[in-house]
C-alpha positions in Angstrom: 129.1 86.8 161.3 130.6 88.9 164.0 130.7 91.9 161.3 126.7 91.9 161.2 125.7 91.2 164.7 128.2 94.3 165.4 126.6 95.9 162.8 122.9 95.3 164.1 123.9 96.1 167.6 125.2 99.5 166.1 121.2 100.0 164.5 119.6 98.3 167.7 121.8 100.9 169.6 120.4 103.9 167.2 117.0 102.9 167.1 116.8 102.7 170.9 118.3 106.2 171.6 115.9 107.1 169.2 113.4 110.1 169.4 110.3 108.1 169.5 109.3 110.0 172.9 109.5 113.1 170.7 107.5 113.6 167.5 109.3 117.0 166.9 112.7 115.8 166.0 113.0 111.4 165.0 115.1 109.8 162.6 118.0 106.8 162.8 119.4 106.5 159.5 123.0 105.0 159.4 125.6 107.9 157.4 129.4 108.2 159.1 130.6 110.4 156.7 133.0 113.6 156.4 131.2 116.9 155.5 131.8 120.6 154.9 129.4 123.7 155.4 130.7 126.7 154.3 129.6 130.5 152.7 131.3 132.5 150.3 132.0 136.2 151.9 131.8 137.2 148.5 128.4 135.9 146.6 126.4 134.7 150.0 126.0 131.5 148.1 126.1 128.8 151.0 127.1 124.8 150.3 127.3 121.4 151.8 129.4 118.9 150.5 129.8 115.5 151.9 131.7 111.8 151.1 130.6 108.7 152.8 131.0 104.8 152.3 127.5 104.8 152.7 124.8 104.4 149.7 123.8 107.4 148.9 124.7 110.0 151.7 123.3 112.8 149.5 119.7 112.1 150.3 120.2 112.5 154.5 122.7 114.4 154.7 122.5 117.8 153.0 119.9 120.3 153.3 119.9 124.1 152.2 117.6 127.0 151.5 118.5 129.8 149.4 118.5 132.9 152.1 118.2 131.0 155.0 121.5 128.6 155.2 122.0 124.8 154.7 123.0 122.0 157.5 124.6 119.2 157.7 123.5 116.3 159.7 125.3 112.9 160.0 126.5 109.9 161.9 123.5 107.9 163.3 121.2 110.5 161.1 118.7 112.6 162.4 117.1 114.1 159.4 114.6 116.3 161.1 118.0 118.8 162.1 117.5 119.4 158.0 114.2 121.6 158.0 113.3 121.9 161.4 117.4 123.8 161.8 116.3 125.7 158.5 113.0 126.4 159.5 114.7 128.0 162.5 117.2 130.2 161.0 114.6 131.2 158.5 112.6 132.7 161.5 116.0 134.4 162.4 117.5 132.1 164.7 121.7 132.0 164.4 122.8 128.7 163.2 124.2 128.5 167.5 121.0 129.2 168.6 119.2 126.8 166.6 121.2 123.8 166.5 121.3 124.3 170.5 117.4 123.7 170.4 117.3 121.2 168.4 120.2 119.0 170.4 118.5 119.9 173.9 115.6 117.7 172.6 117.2 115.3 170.9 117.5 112.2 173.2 119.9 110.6 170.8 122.3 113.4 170.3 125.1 111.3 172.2 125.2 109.4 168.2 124.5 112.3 166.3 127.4 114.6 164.4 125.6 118.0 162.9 126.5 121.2 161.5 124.5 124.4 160.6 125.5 127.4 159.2 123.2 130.8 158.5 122.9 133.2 155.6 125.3 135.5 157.9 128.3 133.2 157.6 127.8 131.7 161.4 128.2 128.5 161.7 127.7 126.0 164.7 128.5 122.1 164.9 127.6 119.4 166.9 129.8 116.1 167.8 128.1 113.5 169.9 130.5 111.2 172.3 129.0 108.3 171.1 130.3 108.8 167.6 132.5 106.7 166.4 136.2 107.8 166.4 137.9 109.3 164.9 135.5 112.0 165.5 135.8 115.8 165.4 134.8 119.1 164.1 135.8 122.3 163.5 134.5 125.6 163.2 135.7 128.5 161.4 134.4 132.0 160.0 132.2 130.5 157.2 132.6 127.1 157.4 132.4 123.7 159.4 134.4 121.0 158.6 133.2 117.4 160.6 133.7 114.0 160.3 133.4 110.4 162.2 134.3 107.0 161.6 137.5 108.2 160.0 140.9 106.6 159.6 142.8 109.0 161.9 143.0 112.6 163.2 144.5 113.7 160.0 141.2 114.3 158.3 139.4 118.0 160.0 143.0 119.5 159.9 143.1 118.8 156.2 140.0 120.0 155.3 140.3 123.3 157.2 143.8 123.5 155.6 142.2 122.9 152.1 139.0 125.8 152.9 141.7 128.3 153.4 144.3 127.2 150.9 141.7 127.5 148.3 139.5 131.1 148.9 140.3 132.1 145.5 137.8 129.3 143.6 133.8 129.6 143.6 132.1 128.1 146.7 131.1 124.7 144.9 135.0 124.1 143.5 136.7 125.2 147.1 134.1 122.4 148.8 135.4 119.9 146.3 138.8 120.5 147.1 137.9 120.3 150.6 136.2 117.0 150.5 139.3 115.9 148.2 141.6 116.6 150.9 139.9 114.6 153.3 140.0 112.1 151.6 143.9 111.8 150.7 144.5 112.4 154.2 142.7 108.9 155.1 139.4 109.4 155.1 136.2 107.0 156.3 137.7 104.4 157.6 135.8 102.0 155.3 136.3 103.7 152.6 134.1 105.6 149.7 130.7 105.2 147.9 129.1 108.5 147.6 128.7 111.9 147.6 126.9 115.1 147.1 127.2 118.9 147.1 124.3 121.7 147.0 124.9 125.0 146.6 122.1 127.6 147.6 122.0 131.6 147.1 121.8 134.5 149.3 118.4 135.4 148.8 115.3 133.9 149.2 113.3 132.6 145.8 109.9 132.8 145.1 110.0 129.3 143.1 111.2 126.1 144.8 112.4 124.8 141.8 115.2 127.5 141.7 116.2 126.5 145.1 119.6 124.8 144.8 121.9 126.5 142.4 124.2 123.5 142.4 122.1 119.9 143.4 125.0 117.0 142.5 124.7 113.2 143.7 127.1 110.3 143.2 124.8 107.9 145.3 127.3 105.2 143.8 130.5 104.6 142.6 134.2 103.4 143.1 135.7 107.3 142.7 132.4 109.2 144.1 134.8 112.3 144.6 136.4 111.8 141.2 132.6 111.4 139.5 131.4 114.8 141.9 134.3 116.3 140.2 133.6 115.9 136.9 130.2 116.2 137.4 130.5 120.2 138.6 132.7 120.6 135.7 129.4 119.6 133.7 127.0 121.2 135.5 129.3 124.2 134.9 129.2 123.9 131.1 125.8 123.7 131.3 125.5 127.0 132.7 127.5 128.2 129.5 125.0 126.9 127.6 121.6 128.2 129.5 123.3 131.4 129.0 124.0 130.8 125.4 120.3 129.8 125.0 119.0 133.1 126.9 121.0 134.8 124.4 119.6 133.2 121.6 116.1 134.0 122.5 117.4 137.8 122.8 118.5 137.5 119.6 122.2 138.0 120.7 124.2 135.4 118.1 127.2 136.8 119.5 126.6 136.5 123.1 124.9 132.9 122.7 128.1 131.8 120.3 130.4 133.4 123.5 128.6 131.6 125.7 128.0 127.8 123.4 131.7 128.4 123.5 133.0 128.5 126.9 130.9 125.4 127.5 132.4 123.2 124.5 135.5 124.3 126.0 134.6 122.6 129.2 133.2 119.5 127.9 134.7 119.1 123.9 133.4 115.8 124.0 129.4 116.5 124.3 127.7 116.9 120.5 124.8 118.8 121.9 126.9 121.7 123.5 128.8 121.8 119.4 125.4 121.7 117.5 123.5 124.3 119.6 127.4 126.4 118.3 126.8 125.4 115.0 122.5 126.5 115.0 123.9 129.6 116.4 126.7 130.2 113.6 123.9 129.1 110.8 121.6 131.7 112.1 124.0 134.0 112.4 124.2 133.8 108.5 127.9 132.1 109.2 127.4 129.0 107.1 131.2 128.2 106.2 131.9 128.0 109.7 128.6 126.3 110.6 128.9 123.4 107.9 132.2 121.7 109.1 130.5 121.4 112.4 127.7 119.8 111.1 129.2 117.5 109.2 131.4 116.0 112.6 128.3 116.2 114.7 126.7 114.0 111.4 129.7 111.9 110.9 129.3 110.7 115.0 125.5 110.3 115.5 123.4 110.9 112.2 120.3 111.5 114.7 121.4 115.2 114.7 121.1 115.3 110.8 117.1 114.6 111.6 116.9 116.8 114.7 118.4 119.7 112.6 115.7 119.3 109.7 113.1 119.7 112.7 114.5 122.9 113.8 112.8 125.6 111.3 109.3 124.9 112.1 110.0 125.5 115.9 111.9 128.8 114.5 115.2 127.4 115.9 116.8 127.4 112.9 116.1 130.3 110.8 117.7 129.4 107.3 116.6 129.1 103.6 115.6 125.6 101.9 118.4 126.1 100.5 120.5 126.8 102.7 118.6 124.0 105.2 119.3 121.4 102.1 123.1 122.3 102.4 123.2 121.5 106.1 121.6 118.3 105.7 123.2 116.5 103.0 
C-alpha cells in the first residue's frame, strides 16, 4: 500500500509540474532508465540505445532523423524534446543550443533527464535535480551517456568506459555494449524490462520509411538486453540477405550466394535464410549442391516443398520440369 500511494504521489508530482501552461512542449510519461547517444566519426550514422524496468521504454524514449541527429529524453518523460529538439537541429541549431531552448520552457525540467546529439557529433545533456538518484550524465565527443534511478554511481563511468573500450565495432554493436555495461555495473535500481536501439544515417532521405537504419524493441522481457542482442545479430543477417536478394535481381548468383551465405552464418538456425541459398544454387545451374539443402529444409517444415513448386511462375526459380520434379520429391 505504501508502494503505490508513493508511486501516485511520484505521477501526481509529474503531472503537476507539467507543461499544461505551455502547448509547445507537454508530456509526463513515467521512464527512469539508462541511455546512450552517440555518432560514429566514421559512417555519420547516429544511435540511441536505452534499458529501463519500464514497459516499453522504446516508444518515449528514442527519437532520430537521418541527417539531422537523434535525442534521448527520459525520467518523468517529456516527449515533445523528441521532434520539437530534431526539428531544431534540422533547422541548424547545435544539439547545446536546442536542448537550451527547449529546457528554458519546460516548467517541469526539474524531473526531466534528456540528451541530444547533432549530425556534427555535438552532443548536449540535461539532468534535472529532481530526478531520482542515482542520477548523472556525461558528455563526451560523440556521445552522451545518462541515467537515473540507478543502483549506484557505478553506472555513467561504466558506460563511458565501455564507448571508448569498444570504437572498433559498428555504432549499433558499441551501443549494445554500452547499455550491457551499465547494466553489470548495477543498473536501474528496480531492475530490467525493456529496451530499444535506432540507428539513423548521415544524410537526409527522401522516404520516411528509410528513416531508421536500425529500429529494435524489446518492450518486454526477463533479459531485454540479452533479447536486443540477439535481435541486432538478426537484423544483421537480414541485411545479408537483402543484399543477396538485390543480387539476385541483378542476376549476380555469385554475389547473392556470398551474400545468402554470410547471413546463414549468422543465424544457421533460420530455413528461410538456407532455402533462398539453395533457389540461388538451383538457379545457378548448381543442383548437387542445391538438392541436399532441399531435402533438410523439407525434412524440418514440408511447407517449403509447396513454396518451392510456387517459385517458377513468379520467375524465382528458373529450372526445368525436370529439374523442378527433382527438387520436389
Amino acid at each position: 500500500m505504501k508502494k503505490n500511494i508513493f508511486f501516485l504521489f511520484i505521477i501526481g508530482m509529474s503531472l503537476h509540474t507539467g507543461l499544461s501552461q505551455n502547448p509547445e512542449i507537454k508530456g509526463d510519461a513515467f521512464a527512469h532508465t539508462y541511455s546512450i547517444v552517440a555518432r560514429d566519426s566514421i559512417t555519420g550514422e547516429m544511435a540511441v540505445g536505452v534499458q529501463s524496468h519500464w514497459f516499453s521504454v522504446g516508444s518515449i524514449v528514442s527519437w532520430g532523423r537521418s541527417g539531422v541527429g537523434v535525442v534521448a529524453t527520459q525520467s518523468f518523460v517529456n516527449p515533445a524534446y523528441g521532434p520539437h529538439g530534431l526539428d531544431l537541429m534540422e533547422k541548424g541549431k547545435s544539439a547545446r543550443i536546442a536542448l537550451d531552448e527547449l529546457v528554458a520552457k519546460d516548467e517541469g525540467k526539474a524531473f526531466r533527464q534528456v540528451a541530444f546529439l547533432d549530425k556534427k557529433g555535438n552532443a548536449a545533456a540535461f539532468t534535472g535535480e529532481k530526478c531520482v538518484e542515482s542520477a548523472m550524465h556525461h558528455v563526451g565527443e560523440n556521445f552522451s551517456v545518462q541515467a537515473n534511478m540507478m543502483l549506484n554511481d557505478d553506472v555513467i563511468p561504466a558506460m563511458k568506459k565501455a564507448f571508448h573500450e569498444n570504437s572498433s565495432l559498428p555504432l549499433a554493436e558499441r551501443v549494445v555494449k554500452v547499455l550491457l555495461a551499465a547494466e553489470a555495473a548495477g543498473g536501474d535500481i528496480r531492475g530490467k524490462q525493456s529496451a530499444a536501439l535506432i540507428v539513423v544515417g548521415p544524410e537526409k532521405v527522401a522516404n520516411s520509411w528509410e528513416e531508421k537504419k536500425i529500429d529494435l524493441r524489446v518492450d518486454d522481457h526477463t533479459e531485454p538486453l540479452v533479447e536486443l542482442e540477439r535481435l541486432l545479430t538478426v537484423a544483421r543477417a537480414y541485411e545479408f540477405m537483402n543484399r543477396g536478394d538485390v543480387a539476385m535481381e541483378e542476376n549476380n548468383v555469385d554475389e547473392a550466394l556470398k551474400q545468402y551465405g554470410k547471413a546463414e552464418e549468422l543465424f544457421p538456425e533460420n530455413l528461410e535464410m538456407r532455402f533462398w541459398k539453395a533457389i540461388a544454387l538451383a538457379n545457378s545451374g548448381r543442383m548437387k549442391e542445391a538438392l541436399p539443402v532441399f531435402k533438410a529444409i523439407f525434412e524440418q517444415d514440408d511447407n517449403w516443398r509447396t513454396m518451392t513448386s510456387r517459385l517458377p511462375a513468379s520467375g524465382l526459380l528458373n529450372v526445368t520440369e525436370a529439374e523442378l520434379n527433382q527438387i520436389i520429391k
